[in-house]
Structures are given as structure tokens and as C-alpha cells.
N, C-alpha and C positions, 0 to 999 in steps of 0.2 A: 504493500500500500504506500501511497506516496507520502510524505512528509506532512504535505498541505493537508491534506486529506483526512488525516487524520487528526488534525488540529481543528480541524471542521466537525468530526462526527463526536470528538473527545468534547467539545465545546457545547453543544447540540446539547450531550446529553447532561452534559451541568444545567443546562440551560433547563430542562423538562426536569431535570430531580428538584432543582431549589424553587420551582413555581407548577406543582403538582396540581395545586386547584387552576391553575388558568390554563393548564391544559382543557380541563372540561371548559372553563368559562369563558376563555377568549375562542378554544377550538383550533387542536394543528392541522387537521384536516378540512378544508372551509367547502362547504355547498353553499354559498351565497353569488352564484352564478346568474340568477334572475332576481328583480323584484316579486316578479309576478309569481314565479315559479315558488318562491319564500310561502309567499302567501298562502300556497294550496298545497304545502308541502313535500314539495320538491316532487308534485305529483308531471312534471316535462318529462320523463323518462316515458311515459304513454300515452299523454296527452295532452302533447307540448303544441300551442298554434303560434307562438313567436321563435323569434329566432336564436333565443337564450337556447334552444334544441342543440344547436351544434355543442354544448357542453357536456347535455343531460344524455343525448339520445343524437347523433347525425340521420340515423334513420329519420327522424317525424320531418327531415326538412323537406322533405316531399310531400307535405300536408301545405307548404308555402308556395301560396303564386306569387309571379311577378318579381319586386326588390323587395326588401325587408331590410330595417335597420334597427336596431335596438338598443338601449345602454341604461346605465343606472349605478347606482353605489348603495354601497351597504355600510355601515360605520356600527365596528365593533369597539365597545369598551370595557376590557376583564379586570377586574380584581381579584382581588385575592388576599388571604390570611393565612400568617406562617410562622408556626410555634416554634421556638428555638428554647429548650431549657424553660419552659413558662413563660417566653416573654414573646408577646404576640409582636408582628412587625405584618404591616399593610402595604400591599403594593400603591404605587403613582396609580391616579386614576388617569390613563393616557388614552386616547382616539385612536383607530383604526381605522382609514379609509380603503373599501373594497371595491373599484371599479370593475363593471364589467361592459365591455361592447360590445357587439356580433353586426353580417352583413349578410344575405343572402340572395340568388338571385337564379331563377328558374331560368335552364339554359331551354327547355322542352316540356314535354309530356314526360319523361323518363329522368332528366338529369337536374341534377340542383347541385349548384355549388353555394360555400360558404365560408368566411374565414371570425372568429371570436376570440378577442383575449378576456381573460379573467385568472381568478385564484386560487388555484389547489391546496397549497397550504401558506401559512404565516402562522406566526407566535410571537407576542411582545410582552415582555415585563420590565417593571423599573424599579428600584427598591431607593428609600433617603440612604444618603451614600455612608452611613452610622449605625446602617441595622446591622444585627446581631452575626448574617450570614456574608457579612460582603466580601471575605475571601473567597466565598462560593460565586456570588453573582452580583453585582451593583446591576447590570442594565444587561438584554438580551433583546435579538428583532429579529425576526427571520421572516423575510420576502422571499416571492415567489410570485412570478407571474408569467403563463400560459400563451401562448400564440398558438391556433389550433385550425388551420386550413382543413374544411372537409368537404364531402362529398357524397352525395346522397343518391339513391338510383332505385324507382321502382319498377318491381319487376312485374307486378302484374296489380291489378285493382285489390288486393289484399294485405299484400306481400311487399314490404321495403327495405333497401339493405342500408347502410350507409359506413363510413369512416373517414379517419383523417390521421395526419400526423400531428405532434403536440410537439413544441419547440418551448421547453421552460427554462426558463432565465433567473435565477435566483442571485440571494446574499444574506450573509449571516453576519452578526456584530455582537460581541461579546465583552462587554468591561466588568474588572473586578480587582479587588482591591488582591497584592499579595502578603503573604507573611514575612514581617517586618524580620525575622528570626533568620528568613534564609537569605542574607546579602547577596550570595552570588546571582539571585535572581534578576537583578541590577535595581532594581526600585520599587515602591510601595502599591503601581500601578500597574494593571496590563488591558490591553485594547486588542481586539482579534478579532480581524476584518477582511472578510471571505467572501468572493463573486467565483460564480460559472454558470455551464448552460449544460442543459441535457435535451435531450428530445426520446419520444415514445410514442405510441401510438394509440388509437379510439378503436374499436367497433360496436355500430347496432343495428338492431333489427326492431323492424315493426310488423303486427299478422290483427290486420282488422277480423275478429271473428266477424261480429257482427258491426252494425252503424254504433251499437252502445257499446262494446266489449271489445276492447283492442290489448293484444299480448306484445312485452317489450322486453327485451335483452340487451345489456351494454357490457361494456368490456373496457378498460382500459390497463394496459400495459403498464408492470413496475417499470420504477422509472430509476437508473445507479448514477446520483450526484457529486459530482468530483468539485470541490472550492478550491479556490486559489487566492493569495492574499498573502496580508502581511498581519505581521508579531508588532506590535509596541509594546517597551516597557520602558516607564519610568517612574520617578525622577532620576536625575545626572541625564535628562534627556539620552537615554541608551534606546538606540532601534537597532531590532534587530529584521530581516527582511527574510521572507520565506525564496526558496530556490524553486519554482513552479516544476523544472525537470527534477527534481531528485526525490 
């Protein structure tokens, strides 16, 4: 495993042990891909009529004539409570904004293309830079955002297939304070600050039984994140810079 890489997933998981409740309440996994879709609970996977479908389902964008555009944001804000030895410590109460937008555009009777970005996953916590665990974690964000070209094709009046490729772009950033105890660490702070990109892929299917009753299957491919980035630590201003090839 690469050097970087591991400074990413090592980070990661500091990141999810010192803020366990905002896993559930901010959410590393995010379905806030539509408004609309939110509202009926994430029921686009079978009976999706906007074009937030390219996230949920590529199949239903054969349910879209003509052009389609769509977009909207979702704003998430987690907290969380965290006992150390008895002594509660509360996370920042910080914003999350979730954009998402999609385009769609029937080439035919048979073919529908479309392209959407939005959010797979993110995770933000912040702690007052005094509480109890800030060796473990002062501040943590993880972004993540989706580019997801696809392509829909029906094959008969019941029957729809669709897919796409997923191009995600991600970053991770990690501050925390270190122990004062081990000097050769070079100083009292460390900053870990990680970008790259991955890509994977969509499929789904749609089968109208009837006009009421429609069957849906989606699929999307694990997706293996490689960061790259650098190491800060200070004071005595000490950087240290990660070697992306090693």
C-alpha cells in the first residue's frame, strides 16, 4: 500500500472512532441525491419521473421525454456528544451543503442519455480545540463528489435497462493536536490533507408489471480510493510533504 494511502484510511478511521454519533447523524453514506426523491423516501429507484433517476435508478430515464434539468441542495447539520472519563464534550454545530444536479435528454423512442453530479459520501466534525480528545481529533471533512454520465435504453414497453460510469473526486482533512511528550514528532500540531479521484460504475433495470406495479434493481460498483496529499506539522513551522510515488 502506498505511503499516502494509508495516511488516508489511518486518518479516516480516527476520524469515525472519535465522532461515532455523527456517523449516524450527519450520515457517511448520503442519499440526498433529490429533493423530491427525500421527500417520498428515496422511493426514484421505481418510480422516479425527474431526472435525480440517473443517481437512484438510470433505468427510469426512459420514463423522460424531451430535456430534463434538475438540481437542488440539501444542508446537513450533525452533532454530537462525547464522553471522555465523564466529561461530556459537544461537537461545532457546522453546515453541510449537498448539491445535487442532473440533465437528461431523449435521443429517440429507445435511447436516453444523461449526465448528474451529487454525493455518495461526506462526514464533518469539529471539536473547541480544549476538549478532552484533541490528540485524537480537533477537526475532520470528508468530501466526495460524483460525476455520473449515463445511459438508459428501452427495450420493449415493459422492460428498461440503463447504466453509467461514476467518476468521484474526493478529499479528506484531518487536524489534531499531538503529544506534547513525543518531541521528535516536530510540534504540538498536525494537519492531513488528502485529494484523488476514482471512478466505478451504475446498473439498473426497470419491468412495469403493470401501469400500478413496477419492479426495480440497481447496482453500483465498490468503488478503491487512493489520497494523495501532504503531512503538516507544527510549531518550529516543520513540513513534512508526502512522496505520491512511494
Amino acid at each position: 500500500m502506498k505511503r499516502t494511502s494509508a495516511v488516508f484510511y489511518c486518518s479516516l478511521v480516527l476520524c469515525l472512532l472519535a465522532s461515532a454519533a455523527t456517523v449516524h447523524a450527519g450520515g457517511f453514506a448520503l442519499y440526498e441525491w433529490g429533493n423530491r426523491a427525500l421527500g417520498m423516501g428515496t422511493a426514484n429507484y421505481a418510480t422516479g419521473n425527474d431526472a435525480s433517476v440517473i443517481a437512484y435508478n438510470p433505468a427510469q430515464m426512459t420514463k423522460l421525454e424531451g430535456t430534463n434539468l434538475y438540481g437542488g441542495v440539501a444542508v446537513i447539520t450533525p452533532m454530537s456528544d462525547v464522553y471522555i472519563d465523564g466529561n461530556k464534550n459537544t461537537t461545532k454545530s457546522v453546515s453541510h451543503a449537498i448539491p445535487h444536479v442532473y440533465a437528461t435528454h431523449q435521443l429517440n423512442d429507445k435511447w436516453v442519455i444523461g449526465i448528474g453530479e451529487f454525493t455518495r459520501f461526506g462526514l464533518g466534525t469539529k471539536y473547541d480545540k480544549n476538549w478532552d480528545g484533541k490528540t485524537l481529533l480537533n477537526e475532520a471533512l470528508l468530501e466526495s463528489y460524483s460525476f455520473n454520465p449515463s445511459v438508459g435504453y428501452r427495450v420493449n414497453d415493459s422492460l428498461s435497462v440503463g447504466g453509467g460510469v461514476e467518476v468521484i473526486k474526493g478529499s479528506f482533512l484531518l487536524k489534531k493536536d499531538v503529544n506534547a511528550l513525543v518531541p521528535v514528532l516536530g510540534g504540538s500540531h498536525t494537519k492531513i490533507d488528502v485529494a484523488g479521484t476514482s471512478t466505478g460504475f451504475n446498473l439498473g433495470m426497470l419491468y412495469d408489471v403493470t401501469d400500478a406495479v413496477s419492479l426495480a434493481l440497481t447496482y453500483r460498483s465498490s468503488v478503491h480510493f487512493v489520497g494523495h496529499g501532504d503531512v503538516h506539522r507544527r510549531s518550529g513551522e516543520y513540513l513534512w510533504k508526502r512522496d505520491p510515488d512511494r
